[in-house]
GUMARMI-848585 format. One line per 4 residues: their letters; for each residue x, z, y of N, C-alpha, C, O. Coordinates in nm, 3 decimals. Each point is the difference from the previous one (the first is absolute). Layout:
! residues N
A	X/Z/Y/X/Z/Y/X/Z/Y/X/Z/Y ~ ...
! end
This chain:
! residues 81
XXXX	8.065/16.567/0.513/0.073/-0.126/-0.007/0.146/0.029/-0.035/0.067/0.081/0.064 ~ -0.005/-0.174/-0.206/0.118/0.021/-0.014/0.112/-0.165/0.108/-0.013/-0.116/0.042 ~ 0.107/0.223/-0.051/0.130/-0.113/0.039/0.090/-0.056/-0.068/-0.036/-0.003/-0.117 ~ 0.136/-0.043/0.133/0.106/-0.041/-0.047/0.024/0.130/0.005/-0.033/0.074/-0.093
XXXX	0.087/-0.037/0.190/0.109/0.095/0.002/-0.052/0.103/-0.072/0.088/0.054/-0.068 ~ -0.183/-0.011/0.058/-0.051/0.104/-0.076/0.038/0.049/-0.143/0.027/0.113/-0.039 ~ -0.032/-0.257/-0.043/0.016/-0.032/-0.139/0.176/0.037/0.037/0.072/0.072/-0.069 ~ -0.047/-0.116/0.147/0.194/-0.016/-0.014/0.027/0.143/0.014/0.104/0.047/-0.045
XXXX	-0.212/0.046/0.119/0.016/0.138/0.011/-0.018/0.078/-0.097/0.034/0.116/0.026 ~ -0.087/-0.136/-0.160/-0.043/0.042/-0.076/0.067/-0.058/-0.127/-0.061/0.005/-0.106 ~ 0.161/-0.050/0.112/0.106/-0.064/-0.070/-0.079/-0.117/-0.134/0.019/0.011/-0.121 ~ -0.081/-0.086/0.169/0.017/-0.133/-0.042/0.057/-0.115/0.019/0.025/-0.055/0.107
XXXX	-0.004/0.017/-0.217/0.107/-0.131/0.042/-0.033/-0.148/0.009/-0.078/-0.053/-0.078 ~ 0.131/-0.003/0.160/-0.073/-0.099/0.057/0.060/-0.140/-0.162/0.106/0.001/-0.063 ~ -0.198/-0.076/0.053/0.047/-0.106/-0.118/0.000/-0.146/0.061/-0.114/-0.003/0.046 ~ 0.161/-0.098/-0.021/0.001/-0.123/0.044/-0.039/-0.109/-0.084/0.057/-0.042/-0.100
XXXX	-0.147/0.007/0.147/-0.069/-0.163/-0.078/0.080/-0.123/0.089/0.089/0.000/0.085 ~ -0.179/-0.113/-0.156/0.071/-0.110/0.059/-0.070/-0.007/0.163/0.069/-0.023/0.100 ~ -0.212/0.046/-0.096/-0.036/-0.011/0.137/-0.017/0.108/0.060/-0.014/0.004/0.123 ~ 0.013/0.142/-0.228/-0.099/0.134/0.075/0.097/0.091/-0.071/0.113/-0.013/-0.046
XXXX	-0.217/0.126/0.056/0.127/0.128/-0.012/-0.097/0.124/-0.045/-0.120/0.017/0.022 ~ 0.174/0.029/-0.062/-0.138/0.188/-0.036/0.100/0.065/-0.045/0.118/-0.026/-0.026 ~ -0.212/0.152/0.021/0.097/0.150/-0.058/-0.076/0.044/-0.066/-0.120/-0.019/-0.018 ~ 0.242/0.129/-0.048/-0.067/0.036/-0.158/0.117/0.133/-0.001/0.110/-0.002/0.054
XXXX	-0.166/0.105/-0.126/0.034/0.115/-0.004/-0.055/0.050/-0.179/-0.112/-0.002/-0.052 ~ 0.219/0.035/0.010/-0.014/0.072/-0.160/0.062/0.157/-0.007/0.108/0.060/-0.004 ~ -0.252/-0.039/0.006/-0.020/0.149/0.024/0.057/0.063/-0.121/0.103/0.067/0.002 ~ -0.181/-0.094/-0.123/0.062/0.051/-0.167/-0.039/-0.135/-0.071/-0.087/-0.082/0.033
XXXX	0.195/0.082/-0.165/-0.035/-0.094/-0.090/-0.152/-0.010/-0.016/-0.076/0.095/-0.018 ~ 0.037/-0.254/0.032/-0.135/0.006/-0.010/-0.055/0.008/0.093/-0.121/-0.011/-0.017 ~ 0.166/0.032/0.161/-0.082/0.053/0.053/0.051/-0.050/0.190/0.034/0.077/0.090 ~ -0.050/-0.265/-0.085/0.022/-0.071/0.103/-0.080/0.018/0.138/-0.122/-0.006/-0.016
XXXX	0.159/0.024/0.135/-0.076/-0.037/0.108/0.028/-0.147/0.034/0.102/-0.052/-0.045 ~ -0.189/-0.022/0.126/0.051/-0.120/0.047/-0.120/-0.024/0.107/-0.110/0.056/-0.004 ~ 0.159/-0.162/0.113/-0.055/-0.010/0.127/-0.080/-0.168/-0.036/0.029/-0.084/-0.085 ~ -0.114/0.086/0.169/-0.036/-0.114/0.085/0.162/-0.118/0.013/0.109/0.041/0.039
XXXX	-0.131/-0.161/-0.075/0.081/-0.104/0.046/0.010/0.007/0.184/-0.091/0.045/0.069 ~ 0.198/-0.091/-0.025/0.014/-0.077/0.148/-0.071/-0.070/0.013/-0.057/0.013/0.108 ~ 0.009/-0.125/-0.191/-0.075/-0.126/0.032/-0.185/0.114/-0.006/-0.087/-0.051/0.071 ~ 0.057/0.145/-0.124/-0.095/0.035/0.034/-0.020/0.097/0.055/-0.080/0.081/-0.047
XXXX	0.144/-0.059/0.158/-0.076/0.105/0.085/-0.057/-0.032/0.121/0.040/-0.089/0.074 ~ -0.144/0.171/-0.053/-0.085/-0.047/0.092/0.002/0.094/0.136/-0.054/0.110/-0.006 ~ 0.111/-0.150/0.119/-0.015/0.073/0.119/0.126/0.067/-0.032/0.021/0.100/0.068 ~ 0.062/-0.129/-0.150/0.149/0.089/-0.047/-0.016/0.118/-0.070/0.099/0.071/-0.021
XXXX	-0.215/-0.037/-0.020/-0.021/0.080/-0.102/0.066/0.021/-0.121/-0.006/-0.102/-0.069 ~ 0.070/0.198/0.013/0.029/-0.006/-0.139/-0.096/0.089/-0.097/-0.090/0.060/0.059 ~ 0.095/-0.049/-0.156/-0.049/0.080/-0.137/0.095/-0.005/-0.126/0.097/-0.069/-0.030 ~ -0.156/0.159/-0.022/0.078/0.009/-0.145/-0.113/0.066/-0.098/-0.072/0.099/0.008
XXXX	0.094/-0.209/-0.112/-0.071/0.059/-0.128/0.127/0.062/-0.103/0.120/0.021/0.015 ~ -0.209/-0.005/-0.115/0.086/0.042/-0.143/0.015/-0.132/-0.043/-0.096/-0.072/0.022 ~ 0.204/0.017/-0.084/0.056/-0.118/-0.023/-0.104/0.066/-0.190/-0.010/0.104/-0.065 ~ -0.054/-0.281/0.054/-0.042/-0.010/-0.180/-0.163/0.079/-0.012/-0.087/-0.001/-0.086
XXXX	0.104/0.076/0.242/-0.155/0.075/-0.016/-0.082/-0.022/0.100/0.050/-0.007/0.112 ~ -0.226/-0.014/-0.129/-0.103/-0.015/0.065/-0.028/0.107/0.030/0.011/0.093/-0.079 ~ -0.074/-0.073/0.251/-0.104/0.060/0.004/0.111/0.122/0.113/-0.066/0.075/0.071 ~ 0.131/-0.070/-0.066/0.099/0.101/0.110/0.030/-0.099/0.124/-0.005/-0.122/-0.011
XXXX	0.031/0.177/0.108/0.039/-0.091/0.127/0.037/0.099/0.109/-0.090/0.036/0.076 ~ 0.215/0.014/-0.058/0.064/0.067/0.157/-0.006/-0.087/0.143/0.082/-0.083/0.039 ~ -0.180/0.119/0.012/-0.006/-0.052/0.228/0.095/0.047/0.019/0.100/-0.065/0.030 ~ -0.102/0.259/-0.048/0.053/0.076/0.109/0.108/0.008/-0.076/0.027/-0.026/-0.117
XXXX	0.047/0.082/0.236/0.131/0.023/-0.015/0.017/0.153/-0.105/0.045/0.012/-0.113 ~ -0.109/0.104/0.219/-0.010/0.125/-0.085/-0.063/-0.005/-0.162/0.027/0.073/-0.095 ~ -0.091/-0.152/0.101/-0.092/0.006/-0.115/0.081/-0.045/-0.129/-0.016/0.023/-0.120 ~ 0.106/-0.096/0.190/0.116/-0.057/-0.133/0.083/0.078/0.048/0.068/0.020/-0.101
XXXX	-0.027/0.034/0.173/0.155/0.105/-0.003/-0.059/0.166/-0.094/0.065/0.088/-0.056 ~ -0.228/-0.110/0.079/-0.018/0.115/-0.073/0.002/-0.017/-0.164/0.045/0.083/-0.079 ~ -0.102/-0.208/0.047/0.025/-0.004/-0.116/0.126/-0.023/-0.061/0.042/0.069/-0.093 ~ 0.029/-0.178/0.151/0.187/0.026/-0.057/0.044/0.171/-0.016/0.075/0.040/-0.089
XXXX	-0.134/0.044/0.190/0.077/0.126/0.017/-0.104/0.062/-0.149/0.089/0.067/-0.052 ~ -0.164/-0.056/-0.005/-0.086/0.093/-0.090/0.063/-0.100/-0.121/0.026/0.081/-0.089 ~ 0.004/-0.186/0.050/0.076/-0.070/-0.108/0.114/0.054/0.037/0.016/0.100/-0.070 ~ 0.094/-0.117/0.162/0.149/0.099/-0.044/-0.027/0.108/-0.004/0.095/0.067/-0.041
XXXX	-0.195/-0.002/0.069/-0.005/0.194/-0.024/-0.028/0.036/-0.163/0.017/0.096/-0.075 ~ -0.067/-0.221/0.070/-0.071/0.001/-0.133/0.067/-0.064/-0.124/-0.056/0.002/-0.109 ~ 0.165/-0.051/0.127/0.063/-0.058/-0.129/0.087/0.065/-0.042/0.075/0.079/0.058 ~ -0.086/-0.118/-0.192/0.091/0.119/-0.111/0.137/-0.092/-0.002/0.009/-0.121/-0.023
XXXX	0.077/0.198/0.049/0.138/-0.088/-0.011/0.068/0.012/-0.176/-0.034/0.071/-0.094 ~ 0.102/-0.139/0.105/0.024/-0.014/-0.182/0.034/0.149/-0.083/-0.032/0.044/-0.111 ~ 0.100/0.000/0.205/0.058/0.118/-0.009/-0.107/0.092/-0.041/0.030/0.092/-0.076 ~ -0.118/-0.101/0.105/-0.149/0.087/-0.021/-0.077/0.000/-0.103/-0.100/0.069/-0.018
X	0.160/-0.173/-0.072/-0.129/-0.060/-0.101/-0.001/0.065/-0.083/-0.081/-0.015/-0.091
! end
C-alpha cells in the first residue's frame, strides 16, 4: 500500500485541480509518472501509473522506488550522446 507521503518521499509533485489533487513525477523526457486522483482513492490508497501508457500500475512503495532508481541509473545524460 502506497501513501501520500510516500510519493512526496520520492519526490513527486503534488498538482491542484479545482476539486482534487495528484502527483506526477518526470523521470526523463517522455517518460511521466502520475498517481491516482484524491477524489479516487480508496481506503487512502495511492498508485501511480506511467502517464499516456496502459498496462503498468505501482501499489508498493519499493516497487516504484525500485523502478525510479534503475531509470536514473540508467539514463544517458546529454553529455553522453
Amino acid at each position: 500500500m502506497m501513501k501520500e507521503q510516500d510519493l512526496i518521499d520520492l519526490g513527486f509533485e503534488r498538482t491542484d485541480e479545482d476539486t482534487f489533487y495528484y502527483y506526477a513525477l518526470d523521470l526523463v523526457r517522455g517518460l511521466e509518472l502520475i498517481s491516482n486522483d484524491s477524489d479516487d482513492l480508496v481506503d487512502g490508497k495511492w498508485y501511480v501509473e506511467l502517464y499516456e501508457a496502459d498496462g503498468v500500475k505501482f501499489v508498493d512503495k519499493e516497487d516504484l522506488e525500485e523502478f525510479i532508481n534503475v531509470v536514473k541509473r540508467n539514463t544517458i545524460s546529454t553529455k553522453e550522446k
